[in-house]
C-alpha positions as CSV (number, residue, x, y, z in Angstrom):
1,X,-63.6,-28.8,53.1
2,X,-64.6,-25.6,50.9
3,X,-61.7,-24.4,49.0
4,X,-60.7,-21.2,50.2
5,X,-61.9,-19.0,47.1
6,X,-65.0,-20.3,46.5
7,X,-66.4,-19.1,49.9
8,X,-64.9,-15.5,49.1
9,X,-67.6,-12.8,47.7
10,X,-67.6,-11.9,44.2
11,X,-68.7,-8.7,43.8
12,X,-66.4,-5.6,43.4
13,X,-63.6,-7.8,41.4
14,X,-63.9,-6.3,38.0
15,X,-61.0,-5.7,38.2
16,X,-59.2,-8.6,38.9
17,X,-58.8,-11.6,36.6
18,X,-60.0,-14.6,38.3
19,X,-60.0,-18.1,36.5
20,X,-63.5,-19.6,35.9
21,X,-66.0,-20.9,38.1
22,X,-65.6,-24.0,36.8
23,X,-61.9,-24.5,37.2
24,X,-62.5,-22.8,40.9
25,X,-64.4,-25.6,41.8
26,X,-61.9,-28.1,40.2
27,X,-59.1,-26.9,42.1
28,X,-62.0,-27.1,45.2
29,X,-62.8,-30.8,44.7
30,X,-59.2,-31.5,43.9
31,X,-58.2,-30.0,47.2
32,X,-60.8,-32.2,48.9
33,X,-59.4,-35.2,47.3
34,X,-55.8,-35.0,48.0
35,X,-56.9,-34.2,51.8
36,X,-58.9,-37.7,51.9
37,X,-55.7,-39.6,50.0
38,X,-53.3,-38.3,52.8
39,X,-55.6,-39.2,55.9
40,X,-56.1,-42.8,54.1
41,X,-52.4,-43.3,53.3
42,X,-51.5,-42.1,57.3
43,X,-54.1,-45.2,57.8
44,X,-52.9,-47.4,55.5
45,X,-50.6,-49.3,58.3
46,X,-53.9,-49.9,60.8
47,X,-56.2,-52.9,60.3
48,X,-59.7,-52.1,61.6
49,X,-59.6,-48.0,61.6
50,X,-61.7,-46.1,63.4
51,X,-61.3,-42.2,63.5
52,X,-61.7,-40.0,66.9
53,X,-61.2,-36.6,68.6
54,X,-59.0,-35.9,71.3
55,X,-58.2,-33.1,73.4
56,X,-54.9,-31.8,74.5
57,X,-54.2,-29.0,76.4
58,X,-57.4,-27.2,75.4
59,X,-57.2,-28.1,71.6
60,X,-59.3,-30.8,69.5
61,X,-57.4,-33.4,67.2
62,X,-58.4,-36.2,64.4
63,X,-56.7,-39.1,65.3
64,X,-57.1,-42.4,63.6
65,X,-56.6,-45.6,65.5
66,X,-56.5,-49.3,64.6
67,X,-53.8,-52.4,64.9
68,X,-50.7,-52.8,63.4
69,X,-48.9,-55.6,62.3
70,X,-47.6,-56.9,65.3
71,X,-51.0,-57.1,67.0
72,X,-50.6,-53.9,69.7
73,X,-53.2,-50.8,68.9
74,X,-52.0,-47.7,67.8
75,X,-53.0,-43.9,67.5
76,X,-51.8,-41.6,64.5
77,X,-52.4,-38.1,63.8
78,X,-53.9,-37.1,61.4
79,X,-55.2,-33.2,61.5
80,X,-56.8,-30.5,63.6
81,X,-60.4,-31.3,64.2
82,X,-61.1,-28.0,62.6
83,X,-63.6,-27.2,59.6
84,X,-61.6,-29.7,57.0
85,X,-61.3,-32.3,60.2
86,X,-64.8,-32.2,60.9
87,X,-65.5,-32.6,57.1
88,X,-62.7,-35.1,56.9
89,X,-64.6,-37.5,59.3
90,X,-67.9,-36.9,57.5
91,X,-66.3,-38.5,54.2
92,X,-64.7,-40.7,56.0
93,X,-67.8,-42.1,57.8
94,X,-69.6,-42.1,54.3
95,X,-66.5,-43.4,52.6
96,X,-64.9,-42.9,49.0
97,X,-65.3,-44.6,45.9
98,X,-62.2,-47.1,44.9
99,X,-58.8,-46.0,45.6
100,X,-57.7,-46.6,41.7
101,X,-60.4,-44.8,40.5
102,X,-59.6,-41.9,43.1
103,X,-56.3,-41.5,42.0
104,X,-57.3,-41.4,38.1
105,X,-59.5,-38.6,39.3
106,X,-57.2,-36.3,40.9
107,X,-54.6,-36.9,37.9
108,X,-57.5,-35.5,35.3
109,X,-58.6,-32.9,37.3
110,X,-55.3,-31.5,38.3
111,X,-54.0,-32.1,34.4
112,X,-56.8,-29.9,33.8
113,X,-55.7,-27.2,36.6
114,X,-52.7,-26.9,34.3
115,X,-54.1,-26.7,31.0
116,X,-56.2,-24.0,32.5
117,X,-53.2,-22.0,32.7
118,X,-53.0,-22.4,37.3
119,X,-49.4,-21.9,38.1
120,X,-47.2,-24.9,38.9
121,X,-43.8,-25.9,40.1
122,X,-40.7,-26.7,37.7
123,X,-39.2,-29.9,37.9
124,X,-36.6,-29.2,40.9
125,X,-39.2,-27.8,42.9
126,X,-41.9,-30.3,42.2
127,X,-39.0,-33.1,43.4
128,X,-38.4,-31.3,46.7
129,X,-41.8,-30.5,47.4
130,X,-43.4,-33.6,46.6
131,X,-40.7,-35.2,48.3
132,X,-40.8,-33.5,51.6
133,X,-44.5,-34.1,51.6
134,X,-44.1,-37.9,51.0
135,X,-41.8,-37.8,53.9
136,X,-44.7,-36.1,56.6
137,X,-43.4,-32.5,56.8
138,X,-46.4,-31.0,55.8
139,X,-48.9,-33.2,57.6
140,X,-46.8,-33.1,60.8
141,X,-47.0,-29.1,61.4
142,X,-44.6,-28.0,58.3
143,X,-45.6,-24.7,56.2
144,X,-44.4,-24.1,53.2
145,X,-43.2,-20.2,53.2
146,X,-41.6,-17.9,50.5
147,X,-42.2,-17.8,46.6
148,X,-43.1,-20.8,46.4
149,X,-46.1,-21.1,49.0
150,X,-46.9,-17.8,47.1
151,X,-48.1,-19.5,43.8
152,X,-49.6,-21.7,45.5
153,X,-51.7,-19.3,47.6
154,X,-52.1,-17.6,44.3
155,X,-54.1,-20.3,42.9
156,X,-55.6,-20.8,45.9
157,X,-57.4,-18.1,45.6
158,X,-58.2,-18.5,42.3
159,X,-56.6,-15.5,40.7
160,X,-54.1,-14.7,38.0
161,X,-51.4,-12.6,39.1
162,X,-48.2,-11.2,37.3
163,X,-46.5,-11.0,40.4
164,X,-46.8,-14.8,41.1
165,X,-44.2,-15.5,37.9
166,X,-40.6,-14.9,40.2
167,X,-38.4,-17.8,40.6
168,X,-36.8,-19.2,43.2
169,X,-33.8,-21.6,44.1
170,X,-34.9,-21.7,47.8
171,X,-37.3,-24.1,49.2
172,X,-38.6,-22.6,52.7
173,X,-40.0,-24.6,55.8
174,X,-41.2,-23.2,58.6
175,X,-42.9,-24.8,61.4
176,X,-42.7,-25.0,65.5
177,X,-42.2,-28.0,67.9
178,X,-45.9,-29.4,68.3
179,X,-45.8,-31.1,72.0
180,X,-45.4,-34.8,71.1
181,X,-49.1,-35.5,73.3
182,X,-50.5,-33.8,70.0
183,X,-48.2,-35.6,67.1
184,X,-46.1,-38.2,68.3
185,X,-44.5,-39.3,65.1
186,X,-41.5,-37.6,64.1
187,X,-39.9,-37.5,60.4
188,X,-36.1,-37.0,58.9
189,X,-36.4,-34.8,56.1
190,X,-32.4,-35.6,55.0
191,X,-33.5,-39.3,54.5
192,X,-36.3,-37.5,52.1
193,X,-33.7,-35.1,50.4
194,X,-30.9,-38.6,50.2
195,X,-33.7,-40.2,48.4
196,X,-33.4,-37.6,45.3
197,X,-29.9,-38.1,44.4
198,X,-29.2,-34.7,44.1
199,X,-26.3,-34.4,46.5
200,X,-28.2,-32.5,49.2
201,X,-25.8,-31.8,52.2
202,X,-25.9,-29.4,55.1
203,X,-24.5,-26.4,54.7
204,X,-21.6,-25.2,57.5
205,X,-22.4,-22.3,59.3
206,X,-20.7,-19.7,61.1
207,X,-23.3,-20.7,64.4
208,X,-22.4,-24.7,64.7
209,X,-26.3,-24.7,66.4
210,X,-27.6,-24.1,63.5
211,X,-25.5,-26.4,61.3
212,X,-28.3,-28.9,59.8
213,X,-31.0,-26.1,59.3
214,X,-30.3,-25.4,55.6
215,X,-29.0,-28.2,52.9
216,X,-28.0,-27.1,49.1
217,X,-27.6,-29.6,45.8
218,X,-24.7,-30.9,44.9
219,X,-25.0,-28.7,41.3
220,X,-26.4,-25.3,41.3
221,X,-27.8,-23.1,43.9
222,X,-30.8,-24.7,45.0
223,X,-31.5,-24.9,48.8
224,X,-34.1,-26.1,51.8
225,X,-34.4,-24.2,54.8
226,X,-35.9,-25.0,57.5
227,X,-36.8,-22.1,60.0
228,X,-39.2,-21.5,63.2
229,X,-40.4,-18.1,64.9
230,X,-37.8,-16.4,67.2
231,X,-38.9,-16.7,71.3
232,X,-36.8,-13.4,73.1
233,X,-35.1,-10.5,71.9
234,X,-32.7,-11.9,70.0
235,X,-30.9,-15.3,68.6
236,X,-28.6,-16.7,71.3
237,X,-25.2,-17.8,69.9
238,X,-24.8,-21.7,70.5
239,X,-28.6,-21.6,71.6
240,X,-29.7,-24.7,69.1
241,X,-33.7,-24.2,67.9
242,X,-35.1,-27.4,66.5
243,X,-38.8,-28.3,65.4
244,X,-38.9,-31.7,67.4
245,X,-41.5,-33.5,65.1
246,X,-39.7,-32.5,62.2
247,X,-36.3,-33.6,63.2
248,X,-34.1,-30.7,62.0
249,X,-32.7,-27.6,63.6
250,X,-34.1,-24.6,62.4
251,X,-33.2,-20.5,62.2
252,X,-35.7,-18.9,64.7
253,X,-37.1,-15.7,62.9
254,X,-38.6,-12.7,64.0
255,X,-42.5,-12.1,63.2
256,X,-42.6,-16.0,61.3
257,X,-45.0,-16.8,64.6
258,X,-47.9,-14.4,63.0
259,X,-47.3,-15.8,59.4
260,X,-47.4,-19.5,60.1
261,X,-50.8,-19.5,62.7
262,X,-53.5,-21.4,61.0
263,X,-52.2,-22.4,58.3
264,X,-54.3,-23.6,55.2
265,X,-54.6,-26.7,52.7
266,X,-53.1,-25.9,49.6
267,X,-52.2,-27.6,46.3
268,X,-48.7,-27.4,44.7
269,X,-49.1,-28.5,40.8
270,X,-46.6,-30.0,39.1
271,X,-45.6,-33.7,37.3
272,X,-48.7,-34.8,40.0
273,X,-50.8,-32.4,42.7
274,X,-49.0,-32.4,46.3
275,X,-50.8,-31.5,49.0
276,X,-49.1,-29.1,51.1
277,X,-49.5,-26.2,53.9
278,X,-49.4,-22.7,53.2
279,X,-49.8,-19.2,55.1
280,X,-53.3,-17.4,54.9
281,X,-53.2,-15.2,52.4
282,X,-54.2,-12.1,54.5
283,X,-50.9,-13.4,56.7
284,X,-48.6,-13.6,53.8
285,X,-49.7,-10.2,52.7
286,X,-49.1,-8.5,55.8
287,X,-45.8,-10.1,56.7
288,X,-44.6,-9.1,53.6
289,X,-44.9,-5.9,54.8
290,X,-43.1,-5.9,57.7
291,X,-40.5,-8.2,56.1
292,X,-39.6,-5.7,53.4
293,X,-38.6,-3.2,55.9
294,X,-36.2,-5.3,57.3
295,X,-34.0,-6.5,54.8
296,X,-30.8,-4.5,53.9
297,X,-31.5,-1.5,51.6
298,X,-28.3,-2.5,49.4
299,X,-28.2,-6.2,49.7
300,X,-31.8,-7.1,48.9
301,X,-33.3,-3.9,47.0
302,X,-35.1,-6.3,44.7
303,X,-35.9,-8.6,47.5
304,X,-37.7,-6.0,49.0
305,X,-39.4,-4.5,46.1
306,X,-40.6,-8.7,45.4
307,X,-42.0,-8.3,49.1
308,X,-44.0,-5.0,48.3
309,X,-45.4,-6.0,45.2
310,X,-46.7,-9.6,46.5
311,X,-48.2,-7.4,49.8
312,X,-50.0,-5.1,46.8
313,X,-51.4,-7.9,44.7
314,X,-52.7,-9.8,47.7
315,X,-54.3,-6.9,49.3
316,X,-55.8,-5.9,46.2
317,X,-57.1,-9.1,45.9
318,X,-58.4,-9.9,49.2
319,X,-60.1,-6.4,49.7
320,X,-62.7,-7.1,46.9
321,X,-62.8,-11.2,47.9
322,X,-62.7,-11.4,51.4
323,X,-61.9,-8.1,52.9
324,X,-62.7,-9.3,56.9
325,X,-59.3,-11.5,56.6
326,X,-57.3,-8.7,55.4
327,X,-58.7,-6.5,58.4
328,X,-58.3,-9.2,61.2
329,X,-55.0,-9.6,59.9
330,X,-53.6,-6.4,59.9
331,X,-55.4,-6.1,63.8
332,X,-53.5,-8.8,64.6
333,X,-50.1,-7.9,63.7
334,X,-50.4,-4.5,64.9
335,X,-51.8,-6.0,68.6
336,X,-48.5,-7.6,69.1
337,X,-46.7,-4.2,69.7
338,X,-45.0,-1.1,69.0
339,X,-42.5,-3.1,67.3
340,X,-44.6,-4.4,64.7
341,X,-47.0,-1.1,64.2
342,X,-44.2,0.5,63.4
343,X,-42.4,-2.2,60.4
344,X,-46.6,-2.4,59.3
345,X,-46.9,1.2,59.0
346,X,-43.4,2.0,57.3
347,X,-44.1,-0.8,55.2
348,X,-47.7,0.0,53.7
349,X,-46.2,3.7,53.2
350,X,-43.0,1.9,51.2
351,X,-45.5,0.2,48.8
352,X,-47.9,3.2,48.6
353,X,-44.9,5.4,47.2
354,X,-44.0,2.3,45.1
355,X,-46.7,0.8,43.1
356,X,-49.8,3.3,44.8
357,X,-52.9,2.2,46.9
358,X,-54.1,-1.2,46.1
């Protein structure tokens, strides 16, 4: 698959500082890489694999299928037979080089992603994340959301960006139950956390429902939540909201459902290069937006001014890279009702007043 920047136009980005050409197409083949190593390791457990499309309920899947150990045939899931599906079968048919020799490939090049200067997770983060991703989430319909998934869209796009240096304690997850025709597999993301030895335990909360959608570390403040995009007007009390392949309960949120659609392939640098899932960047940027408007003035002033200045940077970026995202974005959002053209509007007007037009 072609890594998202290095389809984008170049012209009109004097202004911005984008890392080399060279280190662009690092990140590209690195990307390419870690996508291969997960379908292989989801393969690892059949003898005699064979990939295949299937359809279910109007949409196209990768599966892989071959024997397991007791003998009996089975099918695993691998990805959408999208763009990177379609290119995922192509190497696939062709087949890598040696699996050793792959690995030592991926370390270098991602070793030199860092030296390069591409932002990367601490240590804690780089724990949860990689753990989580060992454990399926990500390949099973999980997204990574919030600061985090914003440095990584950040060097996704190749860019340098001041506004990609905030912190975070919170490690965000959103995703939505995938009917089990299209992933059957289903993964526990406490066993993942137990794993760690860092005292993760779910937090208790006023809605028992939802008790199971957020755990914290024993020290500190560091914490995963898991959340999922509100159905109805508003969030039933006792009503419990789970992502089904995931395994965990999960805070339904309004306007997530626009953010998470089509997710992307991303890399999340750290000790080693995890492969994770991430919003479009055009998304991100516009649900920024909207999200800034709703937080409480008082409360989460900063918050909110975080929010406005990620929407600015992105849509700064995007208009001189790839400024047809940015527009089918913002179409899309404002399509889904007075509700949200309003929250867009207020938004864009917050951040014009704020930091100007990008």
């Amino acid at each position: 698959m072609d890594c998202y920047h290095t389809i984008m136009r170049s012209h009109g980005s004097e202004n911005i500082e984008m890392f080399p050409l060279h280190i662009r197409t690092a990140y590209a083949d690195l990307l390419n890489r870690l996508l291969d190593l997960e379908a292989s390791n989801t393969m690892a457990s059949l003898a005699s694999c064979s990939l295949f499309i299937k359809r279910v309920g109007g949409g196209e899947y990768v599966y892989a299928q071959g024997r397991v150990a007791d003998g009996t045939n089975r099918q695993v899931y691998i990805l959408p037979h999208d763009a990177a599906g379609r290119a995922l079968i192509e190497r696939f048919r062709k087949s890598r080089a040696d699996a050793a020799d792959e690995k030592s490939a991926i370390e270098i090049t991602a070793k030199a992603l860092r030296a390069a200067g591409m932002l990367r997770l601490d240590p804690i983060e780089w724990r949860v994340v990689h753990a989580l991703a060992e454990n399926g989430i990500f390949r099973l319909g999980g997204v990574l959301v919030g600061t985090i998934a914003y440095r990584c869209i950040v060097n996704l796009l190749g860019v340098k960006l001041l506004s990609a240096n905030s912190v975070t304690t919170d490690v965000d997850i959103a995703g939505k139950t995938v009917p089990i025709g299209i992933i059957p597999d289903v993964v526990c993301p406490q066993t993942a956390l137990d794993r760690l030895e860092m005292g993760f335990s779910p937090m208790m909360e006023a809605d028992p429902a939802l008790y199971g959608f957020r755990f914290k570390a024993r020290k500190g403040e560091f914490k995963v939540e898991f959340l999922t995009p509100l159905t109805g007007r508003d969030i039933e009390p006792g009503r419990r909201t789970e992502i089904m392949q995931l395994g965990v309960p999960a805070i339904p949120l309004r306007f997530l459902d626009h953010l998470i659609e089509e997710p992307l392939p991303a890399i999340a640098l750290g000790r080693r290069p995890v492969l994770v899932r991430v919003p479009q960047p055009a998304r991100y940027a516009v649900h920024k937006l909207i999200i800034a408007r709703e937080r409480d003035k008082k409360r989460f002033a900063l918050k909110a001014q975080k929010d406005l200045e990620q929407s600015f940077d992105l849509q700064r970026v995007l208009k001189n890279l790839d400024p047809e995202s940015l527009a089918d974005a913002f179409e899309d959002a404002r399509n889904r009702g007075p509700g949200w053209r309003k929250r867009l509007q207020a938004g864009q007007k917050a951040m014009d007043r704020l930091l100007g037009n990008p």
